[in-house]
VOGU-3710 file (C-alpha; in Angstrom, 3 decimals, decimal comma):
1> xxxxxxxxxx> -16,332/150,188/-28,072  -14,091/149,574/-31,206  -12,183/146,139/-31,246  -9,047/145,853/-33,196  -9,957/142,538/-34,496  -12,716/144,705/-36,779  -11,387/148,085/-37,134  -9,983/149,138/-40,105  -6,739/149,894/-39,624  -3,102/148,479/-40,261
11> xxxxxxxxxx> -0,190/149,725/-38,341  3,057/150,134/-40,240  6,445/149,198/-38,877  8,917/151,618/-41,187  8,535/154,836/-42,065  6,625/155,642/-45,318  9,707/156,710/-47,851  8,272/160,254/-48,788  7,647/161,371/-45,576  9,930/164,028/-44,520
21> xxxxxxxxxx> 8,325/165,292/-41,008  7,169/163,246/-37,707  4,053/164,152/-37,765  3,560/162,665/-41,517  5,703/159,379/-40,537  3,011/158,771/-37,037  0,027/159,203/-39,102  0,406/157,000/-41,644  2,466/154,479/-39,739  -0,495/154,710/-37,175
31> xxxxxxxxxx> -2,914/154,084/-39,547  -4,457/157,585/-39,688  -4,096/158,489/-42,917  -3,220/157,051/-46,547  -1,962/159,093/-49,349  -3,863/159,011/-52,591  -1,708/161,497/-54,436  0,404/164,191/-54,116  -0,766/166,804/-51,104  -4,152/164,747/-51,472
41> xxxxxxxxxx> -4,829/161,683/-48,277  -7,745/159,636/-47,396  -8,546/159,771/-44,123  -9,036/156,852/-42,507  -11,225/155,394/-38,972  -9,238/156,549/-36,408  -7,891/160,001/-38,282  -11,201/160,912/-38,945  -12,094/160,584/-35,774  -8,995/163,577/-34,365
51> xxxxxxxxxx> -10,517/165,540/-37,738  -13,896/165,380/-36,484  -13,228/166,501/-32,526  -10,541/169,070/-33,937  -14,048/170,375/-35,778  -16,450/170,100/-32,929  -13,959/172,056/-30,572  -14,198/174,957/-33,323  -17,642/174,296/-33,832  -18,282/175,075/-30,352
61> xxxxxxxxxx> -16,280/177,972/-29,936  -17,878/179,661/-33,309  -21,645/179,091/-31,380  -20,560/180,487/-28,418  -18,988/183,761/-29,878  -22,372/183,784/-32,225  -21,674/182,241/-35,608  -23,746/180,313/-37,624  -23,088/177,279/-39,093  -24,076/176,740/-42,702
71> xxxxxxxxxx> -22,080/175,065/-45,891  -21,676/175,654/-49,438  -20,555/173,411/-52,323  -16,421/172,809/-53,228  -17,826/172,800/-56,843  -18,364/176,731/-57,481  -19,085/178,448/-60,777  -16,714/180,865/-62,612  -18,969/184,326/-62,729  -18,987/185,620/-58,676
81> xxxxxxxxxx> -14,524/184,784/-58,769  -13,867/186,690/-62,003  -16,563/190,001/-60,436  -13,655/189,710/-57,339  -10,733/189,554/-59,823  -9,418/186,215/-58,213  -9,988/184,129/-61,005  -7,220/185,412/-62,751  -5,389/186,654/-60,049  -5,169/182,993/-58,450
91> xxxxxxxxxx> -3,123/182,494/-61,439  -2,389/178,439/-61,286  -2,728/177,885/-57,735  -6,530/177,449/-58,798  -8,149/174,121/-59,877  -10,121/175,200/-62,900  -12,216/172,893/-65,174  -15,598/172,343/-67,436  -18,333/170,653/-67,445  -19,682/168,986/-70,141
101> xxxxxxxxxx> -21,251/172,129/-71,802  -18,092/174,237/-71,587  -19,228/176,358/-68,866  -15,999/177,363/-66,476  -16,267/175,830/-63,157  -13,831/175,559/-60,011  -12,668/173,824/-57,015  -12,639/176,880/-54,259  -10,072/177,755/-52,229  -11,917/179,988/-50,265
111> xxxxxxxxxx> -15,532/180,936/-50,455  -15,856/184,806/-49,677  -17,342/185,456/-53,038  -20,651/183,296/-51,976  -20,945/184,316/-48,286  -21,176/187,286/-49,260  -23,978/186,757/-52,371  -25,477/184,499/-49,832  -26,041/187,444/-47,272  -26,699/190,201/-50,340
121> xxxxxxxxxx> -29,617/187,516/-51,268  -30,955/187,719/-47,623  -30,055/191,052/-45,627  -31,046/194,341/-47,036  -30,958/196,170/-43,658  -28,390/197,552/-41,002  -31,154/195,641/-38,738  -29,998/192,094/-40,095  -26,294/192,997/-38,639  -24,019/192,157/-37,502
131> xxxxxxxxxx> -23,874/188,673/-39,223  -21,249/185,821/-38,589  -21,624/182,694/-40,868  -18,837/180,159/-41,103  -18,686/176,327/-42,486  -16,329/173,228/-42,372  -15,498/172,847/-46,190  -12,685/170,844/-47,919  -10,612/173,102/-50,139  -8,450/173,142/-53,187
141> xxxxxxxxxx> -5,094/174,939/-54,195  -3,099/173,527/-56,902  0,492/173,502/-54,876  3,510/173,482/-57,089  5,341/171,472/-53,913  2,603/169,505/-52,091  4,804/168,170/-48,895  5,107/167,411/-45,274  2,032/165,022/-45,134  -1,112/167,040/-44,494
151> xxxxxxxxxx> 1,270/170,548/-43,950  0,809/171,689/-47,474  -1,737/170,043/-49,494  -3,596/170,404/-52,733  -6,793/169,192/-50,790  -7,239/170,308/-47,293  -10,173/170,824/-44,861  -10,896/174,449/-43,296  -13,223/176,287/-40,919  -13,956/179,864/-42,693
161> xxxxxxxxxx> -16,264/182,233/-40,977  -17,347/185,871/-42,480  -18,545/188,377/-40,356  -20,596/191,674/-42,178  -21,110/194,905/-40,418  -22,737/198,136/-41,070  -19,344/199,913/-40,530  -15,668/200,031/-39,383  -16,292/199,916/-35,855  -18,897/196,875/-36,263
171> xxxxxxxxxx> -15,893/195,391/-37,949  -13,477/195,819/-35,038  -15,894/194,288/-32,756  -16,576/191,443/-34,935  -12,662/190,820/-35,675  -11,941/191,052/-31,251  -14,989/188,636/-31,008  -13,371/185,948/-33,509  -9,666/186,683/-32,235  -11,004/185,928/-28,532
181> xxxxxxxxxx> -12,900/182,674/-29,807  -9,412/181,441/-31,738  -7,055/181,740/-28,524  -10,250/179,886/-26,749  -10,204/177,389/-29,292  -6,705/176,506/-29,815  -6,183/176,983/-25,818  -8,717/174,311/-25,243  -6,880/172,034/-28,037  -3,344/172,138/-26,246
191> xxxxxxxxxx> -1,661/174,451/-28,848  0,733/176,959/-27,829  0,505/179,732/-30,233  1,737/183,570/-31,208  -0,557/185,799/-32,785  1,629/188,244/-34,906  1,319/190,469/-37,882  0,432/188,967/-41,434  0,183/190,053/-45,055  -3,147/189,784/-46,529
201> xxxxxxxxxx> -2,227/188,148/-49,820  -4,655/187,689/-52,823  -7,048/187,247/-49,845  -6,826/191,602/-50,060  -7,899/193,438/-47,102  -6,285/195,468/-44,427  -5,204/194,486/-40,820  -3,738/190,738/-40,936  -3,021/188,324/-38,264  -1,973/184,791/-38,102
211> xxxxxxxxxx> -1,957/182,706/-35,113  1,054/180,516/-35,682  2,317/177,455/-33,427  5,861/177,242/-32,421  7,072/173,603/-34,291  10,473/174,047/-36,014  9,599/171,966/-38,793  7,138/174,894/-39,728  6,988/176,192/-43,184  6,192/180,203/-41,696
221> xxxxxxxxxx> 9,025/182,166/-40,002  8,166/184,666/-37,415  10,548/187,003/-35,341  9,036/188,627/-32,026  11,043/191,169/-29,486  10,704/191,538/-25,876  8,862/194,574/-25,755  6,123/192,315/-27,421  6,700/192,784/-31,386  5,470/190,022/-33,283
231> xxxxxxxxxx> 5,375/189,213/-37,141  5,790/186,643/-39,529  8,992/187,695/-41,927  6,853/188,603/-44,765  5,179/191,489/-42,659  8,192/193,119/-41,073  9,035/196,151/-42,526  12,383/198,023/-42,106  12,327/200,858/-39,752  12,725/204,318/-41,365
241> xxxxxxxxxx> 16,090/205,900/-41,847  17,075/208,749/-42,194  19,044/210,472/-45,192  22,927/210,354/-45,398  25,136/212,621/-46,072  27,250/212,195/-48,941  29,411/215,181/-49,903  32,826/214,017/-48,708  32,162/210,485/-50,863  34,516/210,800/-53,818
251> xxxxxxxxxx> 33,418/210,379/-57,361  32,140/207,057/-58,752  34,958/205,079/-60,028  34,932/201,878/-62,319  37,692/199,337/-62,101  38,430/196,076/-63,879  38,119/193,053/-61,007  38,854/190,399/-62,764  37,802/187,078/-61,681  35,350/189,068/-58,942
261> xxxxxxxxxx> 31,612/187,808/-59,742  31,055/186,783/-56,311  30,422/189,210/-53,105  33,781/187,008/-51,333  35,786/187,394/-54,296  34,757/191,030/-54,415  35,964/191,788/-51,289  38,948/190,566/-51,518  39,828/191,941/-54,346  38,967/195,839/-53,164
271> xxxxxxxxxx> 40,983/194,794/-49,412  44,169/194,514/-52,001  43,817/197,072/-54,624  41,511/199,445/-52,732  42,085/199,050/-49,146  40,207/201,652/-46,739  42,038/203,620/-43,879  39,416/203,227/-41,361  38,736/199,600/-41,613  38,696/196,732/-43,997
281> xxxxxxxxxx> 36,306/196,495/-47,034  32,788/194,123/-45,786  30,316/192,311/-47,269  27,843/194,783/-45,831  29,697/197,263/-48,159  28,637/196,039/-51,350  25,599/195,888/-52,912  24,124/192,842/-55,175  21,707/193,190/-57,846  19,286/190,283/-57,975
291> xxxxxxxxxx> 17,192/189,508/-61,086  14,030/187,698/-60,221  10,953/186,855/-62,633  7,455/187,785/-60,936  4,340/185,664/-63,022  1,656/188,130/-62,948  -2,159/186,042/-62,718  -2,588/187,229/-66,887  0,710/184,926/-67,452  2,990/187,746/-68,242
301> xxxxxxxxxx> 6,447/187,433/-67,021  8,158/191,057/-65,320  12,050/190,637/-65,130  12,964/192,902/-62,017  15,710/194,191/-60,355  16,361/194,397/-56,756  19,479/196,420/-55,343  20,197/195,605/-52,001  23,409/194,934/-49,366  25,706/192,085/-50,606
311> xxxxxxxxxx> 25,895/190,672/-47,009  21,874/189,479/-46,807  20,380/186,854/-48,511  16,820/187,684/-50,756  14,141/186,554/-49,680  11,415/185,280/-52,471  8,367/184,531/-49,854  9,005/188,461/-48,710  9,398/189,417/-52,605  6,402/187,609/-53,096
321> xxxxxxxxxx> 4,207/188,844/-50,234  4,634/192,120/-51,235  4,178/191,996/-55,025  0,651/189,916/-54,311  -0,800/187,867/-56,560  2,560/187,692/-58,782  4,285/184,582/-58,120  8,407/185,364/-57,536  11,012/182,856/-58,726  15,061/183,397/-59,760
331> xxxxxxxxxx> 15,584/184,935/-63,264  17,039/182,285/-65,718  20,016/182,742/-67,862  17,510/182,759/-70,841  15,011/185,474/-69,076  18,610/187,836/-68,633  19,572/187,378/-72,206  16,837/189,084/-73,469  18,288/192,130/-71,501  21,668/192,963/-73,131
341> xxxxxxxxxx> 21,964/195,893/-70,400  22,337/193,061/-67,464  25,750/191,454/-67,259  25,527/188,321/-65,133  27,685/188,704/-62,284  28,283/192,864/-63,018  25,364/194,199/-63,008  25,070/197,577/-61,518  22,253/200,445/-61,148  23,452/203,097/-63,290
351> xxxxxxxxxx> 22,268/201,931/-66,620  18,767/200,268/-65,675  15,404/201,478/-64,457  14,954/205,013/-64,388  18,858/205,575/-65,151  18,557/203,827/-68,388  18,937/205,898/-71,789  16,087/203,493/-72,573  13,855/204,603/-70,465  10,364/205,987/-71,503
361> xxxxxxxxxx> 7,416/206,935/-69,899  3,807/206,941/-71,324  0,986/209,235/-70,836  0,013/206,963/-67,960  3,171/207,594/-66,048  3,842/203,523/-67,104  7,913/203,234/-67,707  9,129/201,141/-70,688  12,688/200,461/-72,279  14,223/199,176/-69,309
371> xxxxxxxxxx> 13,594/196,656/-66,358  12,359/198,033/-63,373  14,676/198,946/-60,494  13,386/198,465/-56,917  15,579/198,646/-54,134  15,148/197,010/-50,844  14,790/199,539/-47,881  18,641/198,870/-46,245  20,215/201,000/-49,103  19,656/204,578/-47,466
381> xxxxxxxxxx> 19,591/207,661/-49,688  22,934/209,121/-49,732  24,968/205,372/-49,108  27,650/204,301/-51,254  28,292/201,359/-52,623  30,620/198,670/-54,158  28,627/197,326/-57,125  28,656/196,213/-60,828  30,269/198,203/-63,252  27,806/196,727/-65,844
391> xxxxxxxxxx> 30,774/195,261/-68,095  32,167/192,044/-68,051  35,110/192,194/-65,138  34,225/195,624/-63,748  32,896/196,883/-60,305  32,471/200,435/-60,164  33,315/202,362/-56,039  32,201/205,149/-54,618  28,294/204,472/-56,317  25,903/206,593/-53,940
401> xxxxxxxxxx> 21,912/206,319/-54,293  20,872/209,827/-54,973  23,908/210,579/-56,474  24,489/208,602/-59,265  21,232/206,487/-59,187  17,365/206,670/-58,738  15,221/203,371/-58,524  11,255/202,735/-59,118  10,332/202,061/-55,621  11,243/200,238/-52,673
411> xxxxxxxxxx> 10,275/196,511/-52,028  10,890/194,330/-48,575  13,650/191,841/-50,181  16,307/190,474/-48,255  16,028/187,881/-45,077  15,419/189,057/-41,859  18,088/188,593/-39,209  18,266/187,256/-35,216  19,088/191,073/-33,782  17,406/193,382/-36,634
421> xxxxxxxxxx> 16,071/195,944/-34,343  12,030/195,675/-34,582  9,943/197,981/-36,980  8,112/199,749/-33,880  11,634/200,284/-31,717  10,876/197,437/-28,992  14,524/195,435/-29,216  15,780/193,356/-31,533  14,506/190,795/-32,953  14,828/186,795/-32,500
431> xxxxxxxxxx> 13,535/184,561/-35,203  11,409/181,112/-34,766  9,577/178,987/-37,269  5,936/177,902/-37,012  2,647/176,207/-38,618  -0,061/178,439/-39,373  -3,338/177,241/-37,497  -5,361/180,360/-38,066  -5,442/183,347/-39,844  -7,925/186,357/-39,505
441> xxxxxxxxxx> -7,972/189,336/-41,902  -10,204/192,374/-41,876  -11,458/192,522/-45,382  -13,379/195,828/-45,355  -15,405/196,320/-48,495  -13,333/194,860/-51,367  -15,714/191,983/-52,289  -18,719/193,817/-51,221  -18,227/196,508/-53,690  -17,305/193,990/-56,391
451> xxxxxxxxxx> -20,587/191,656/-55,812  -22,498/194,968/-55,038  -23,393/194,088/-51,205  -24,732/197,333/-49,552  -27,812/197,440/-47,018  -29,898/200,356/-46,106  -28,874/202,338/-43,195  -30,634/204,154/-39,997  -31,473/207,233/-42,962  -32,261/204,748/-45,347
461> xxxxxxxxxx> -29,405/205,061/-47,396  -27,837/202,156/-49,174  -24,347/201,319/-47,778  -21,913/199,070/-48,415  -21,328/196,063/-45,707  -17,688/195,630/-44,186  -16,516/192,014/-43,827  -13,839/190,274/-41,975  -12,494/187,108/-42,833  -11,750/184,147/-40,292
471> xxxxxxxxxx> -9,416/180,761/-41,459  -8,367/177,531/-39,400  -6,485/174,743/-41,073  -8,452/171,900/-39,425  -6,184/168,891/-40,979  -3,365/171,094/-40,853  -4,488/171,217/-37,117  -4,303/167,797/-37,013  -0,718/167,301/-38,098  0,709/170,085/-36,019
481> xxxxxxxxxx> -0,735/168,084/-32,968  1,108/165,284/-33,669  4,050/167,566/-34,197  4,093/168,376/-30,930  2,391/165,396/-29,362  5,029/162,501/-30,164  8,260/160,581/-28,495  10,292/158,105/-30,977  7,865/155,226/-30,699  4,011/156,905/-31,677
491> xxxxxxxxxx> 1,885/159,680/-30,656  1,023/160,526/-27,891  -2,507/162,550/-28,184  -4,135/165,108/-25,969  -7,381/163,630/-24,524  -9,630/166,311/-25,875  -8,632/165,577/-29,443  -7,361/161,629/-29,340  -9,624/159,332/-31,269  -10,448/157,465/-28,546
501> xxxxxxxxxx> -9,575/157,468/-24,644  -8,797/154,503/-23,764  -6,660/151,633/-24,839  -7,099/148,116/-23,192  -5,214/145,446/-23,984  -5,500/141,977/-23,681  -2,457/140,379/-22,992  -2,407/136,728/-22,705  -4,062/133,522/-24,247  -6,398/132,937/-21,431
511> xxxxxxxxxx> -9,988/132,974/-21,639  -10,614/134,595/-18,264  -7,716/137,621/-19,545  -10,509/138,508/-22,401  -13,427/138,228/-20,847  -12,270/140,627/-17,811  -10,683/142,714/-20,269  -14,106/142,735/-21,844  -16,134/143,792/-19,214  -13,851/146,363/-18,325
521> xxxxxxxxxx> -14,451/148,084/-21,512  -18,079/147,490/-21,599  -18,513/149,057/-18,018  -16,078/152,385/-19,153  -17,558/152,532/-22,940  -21,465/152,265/-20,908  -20,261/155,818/-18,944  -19,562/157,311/-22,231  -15,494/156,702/-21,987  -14,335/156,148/-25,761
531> xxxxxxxxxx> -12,587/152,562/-25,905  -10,295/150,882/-28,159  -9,827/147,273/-27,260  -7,352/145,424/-28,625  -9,412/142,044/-28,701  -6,769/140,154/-31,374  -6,563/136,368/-30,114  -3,312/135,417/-32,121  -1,591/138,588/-31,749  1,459/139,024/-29,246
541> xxxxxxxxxx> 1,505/141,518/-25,814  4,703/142,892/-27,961  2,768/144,028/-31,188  -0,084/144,905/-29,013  1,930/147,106/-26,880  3,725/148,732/-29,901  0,226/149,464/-31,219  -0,861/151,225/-28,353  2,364/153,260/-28,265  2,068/154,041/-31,726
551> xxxxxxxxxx> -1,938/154,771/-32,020  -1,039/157,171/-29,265  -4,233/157,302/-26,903  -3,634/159,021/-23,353  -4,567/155,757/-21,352  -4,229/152,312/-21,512  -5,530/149,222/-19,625  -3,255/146,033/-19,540  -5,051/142,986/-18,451  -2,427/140,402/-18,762
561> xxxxxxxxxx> 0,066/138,163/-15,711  -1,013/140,451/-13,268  -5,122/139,017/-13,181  -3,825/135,787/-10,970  -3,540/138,681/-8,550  -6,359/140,294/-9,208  -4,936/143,841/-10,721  -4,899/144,988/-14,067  -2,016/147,896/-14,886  -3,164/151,308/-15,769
571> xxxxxxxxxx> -0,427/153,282/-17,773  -0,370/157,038/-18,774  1,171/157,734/-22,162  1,654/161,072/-22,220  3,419/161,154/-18,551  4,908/158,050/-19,499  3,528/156,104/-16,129  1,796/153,131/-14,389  -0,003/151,679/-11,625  -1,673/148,490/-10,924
581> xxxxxxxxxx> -5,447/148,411/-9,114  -7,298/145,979/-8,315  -9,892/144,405/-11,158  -12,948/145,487/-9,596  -11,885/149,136/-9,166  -9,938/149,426/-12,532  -13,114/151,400/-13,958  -13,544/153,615/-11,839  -9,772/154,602/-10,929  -9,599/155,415/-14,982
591> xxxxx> -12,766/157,610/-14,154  -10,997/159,059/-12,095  -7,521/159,802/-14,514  -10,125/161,182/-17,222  -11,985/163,706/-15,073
//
């Protein structure tokens, strides 16, 4: 039984001043957790206690779909990363360092490089698969934006499991075994969740599925359909249209539009000078040229440029997610100086990329002279186009791709919007924001060929293992609880996951109030019920109830004015009720709530 007069913990009364989410203001107003720095918090008592039964529900759910349990050091050397590729392609996301005889050292992020050394130093057969291995480990990514309490952190604490199998289909049944465990496991925790399509990252691999939980202050956005299309943004792709026709679109024109650098003030200007005879001029009519800056893991810095319609937004976590491991951010004014070709606010397609007099190609097939052009899939072949007139003041009409310009490729770029119609044709699409909880990726053979895993076969022929790759965010688990377990005076946790189940206070200055309150808890804490008992002699029923409403524990006990009747109250705080019983039965009628 823990007593409040000993445990270590110190409720707060105002909201810490950096916290920006709910769950972040509860936990360290509750006394759960204490920032140390930046996206790094101690855990204390009572939030180490939700960690560690967040754990032992995934613990129990890897055992019973056959995973072992094992665990491998934070502190990893540099040699097994740089065979993958991902120490440089982590770029500065990792924590790097030395030790004291220069060697290169770092803080992991994830550990696929020595699961799968661990299992080429012990399997050499098809006979010693399939294998699932997984750990509880804390982890390390040097976030440029640590925020949102324990939602994006430079230290956080993760369940990663590895399964290895002689081939693809040994794979599919090891990824259907892990995606059955997670819906188990999060089920069991209270979590509503959508499993939808994922990019893979610098994590590499193949098929890619998250298991995000529906909280709007989540940093992921999904969209899903009603004929059962789900993705997060950064995986949609844009359905596949086909060519227009553009022989009745007249010649390209350029005009001078003066004071006309932004897509409104475009508009307008080509509704008076150039009006149409079928409707007026749109948004959705011109097209924007954005210059962005993608970081490549060596350091070098790629200016780009991405044509697409002047009524959508870009999107940099799409950009980014498909030009992994590059990191995307807005071109400076500086970065588009060095390009005399690009004319802030005019910039149009017809003198950049492949349509640039500069442009040169190498032996390779690797262009040079120019930027390169990517478009974003919305600009059809065979469109036209408002756009720059690459001059100070000038738009040129009438631009049509395949006409008048070519680009380098296509790239995912602009937002996705409530009623695009859904990649695979099943309706259109409505858009929700989420926490990812879990994340499971089939890997195939990229780090086995790099670290040289391969077993011998039924012939006795050396083959190379398949992996898959399994991730939940336990703290991140932890905050997204209290996300969506909360009113506006504490949490409000479900039993399977609360630190403790029971709260009983004692409410009065009597003797006879703490001693019953005593054996209460003694008799429930004896049947294995988990007791906090508020056991503070010079504390008041007020702060003692606002402790219990902020700790957040599914039942309480109050033993207080009601004992000169003989009953004790017994309040819910999740449904928000109460009852009173009689002393003697007050054990056993909280039995009864808990079963």
């Amino acid at each position: 039984m823990l007593r409040m007069s000993k445990l270590f913990v110190r409720t707060l009364r105002e909201n810490p001043a950096d916290a920006e989410v709910d769950s972040h203001k509860l936990l360290v107003r509750a006394g759960y957790i204490r920032r140390a720095a930046p996206g790094v918090y101690s855990w204390l008592p009572l939030g180490l206690r939700v960690l560690r039964k967040v754990e032992q529900i995934i613990r129990e759910e890897m055992d019973a779909a056959g995973a072992q349990e094992m665990h491998f050091p934070a502190l990893l050397p540099r040699e097994p990363y740089e065979a993958t590729g991902r120490w440089d392609d982590y770029g500065p996301n990792l924590f790097r360092l030395k030790d004291r005889r220069d060697n290169d050292y770092l803080l992991a992020p994830t550990h696929e490089e020595m699961f799968t050394l661990a299992v080429k130093d012990m399997c050499n057969s098809y006979k010693d698969l399939p294998l699932n291995l997984y750990q509880f480990q804390t982890k390390y990514r040097d976030e440029a934006r640590p925020r949102a309490g324990l939602l994006r952190t430079r230290e956080f604490v993760m369940k990663d499991a590895y399964s290895f199998d002689i081939d693809d289909a040994g794979l599919d049944a090891s990824y259907q075994i892990m995606r059955d465990a997670y819906e188990k496991t999060f089920t069991r925790m209270g979590l509503p969740y959508v499993i939808v399509q994922a990019t893979s990252g610098a994590m590499g691999g193949s098929r890619s599925e998250e298991f995000l939980s529906p909280i709007e202050v989540g940093e992921d956005t999904f969209v899903v359909s009603d004929g059962g299309f789900a993705a997060n943004t950064e995986a949609v792709t844009t359905p596949a249209q086909e060519d227009l026709d553009y022989s009745d679109i007249p010649e390209l024109d350029t005009l001078d539009t003066p004071d006309s650098k932004t897509i409104a003030a475009l508009v307008d200007f080509a509704n008076e000078v150039r009006p149409r005879e079928d409707r007026p001029w749109q948004a959705s009519d011109t097209m924007k040229n954005v210059v962005v800056v993608a970081t490549h893991p060596d350091g070098e810095r790629e200016l780009l440029v991405i044509g697409m319609p002047g009524d959508r937004e870009a999107d940099l976590k799409r950009i980014e997610a498909n030009m992994a491991p590059a990191e995307i951010e807005m071109a400076t004014p500086e970065d588009i100086e060095k390009h005399p070709e690009l004319v802030p606010g005019y910039i149009g397609p017809t003198n950049i990329g492949p349509n640039s007099p500069n442009r040169t190609t190498d032996e390779d097939g690797n262009p040079s002279g120019s930027v390169r052009y990517l478009l974003d899939p919305h600009v059809r072949r065979g469109s036209a186009w408002i756009t720059g007139g690459d001059a100070d003041q000038k738009h040129s009409f009438n631009v049509v791709y395949g006409r008048d310009f070519e680009a380098d490729g296509f790239i995912e770029a602009v937002e996705v919007r409530e009623g695009d119609e859904a990649p695979d044709g099943s309706g259109p699409l409505r858009i929700q924001r989420g926490i990812e909880i879990g994340h499971i990726f089939q890997l195939g053979r990229k780090y086995a060929e790099a670290l040289d895993l391969k077993v011998l076969d039924q012939n006795g022929k050396a083959v190379v293992v398949t992996m898959g790759s399994y991730g939940i965010g336990v703290s991140r688990i932890v905050a997204a609880l209290a996300e969506l377990n909360h009113d506006e005076i504490g949490l409000k946790w479900p039993i399977d996951v609360a630190p403790a189940h029971v709260h009983i206070l004692a409410t009065g200055k009597e003797d006879e109030v703490f001693e019953t309150a005593e054996k209460i808890g003694e008799e429930l804490s004896a049947g294995g019920v988990e007791v906090i008992y508020d056991d503070r002699q010079k504390v008041s029923a007020g702060v003692k109830f606002k402790d219990y409403e902020l700790l957040g524990l599914p039942y309480a006990i109050v033993v207080g004015r009601g004992l000169k009747n003989g009953v004790v109250e017994l309040r819910d705080r999740r449904a928000g009720t109460s009852v009173e019983v009689a002393v003697a039965d007050a054990a056993d009628e909280m039995r009864k709530l808990l079963s």
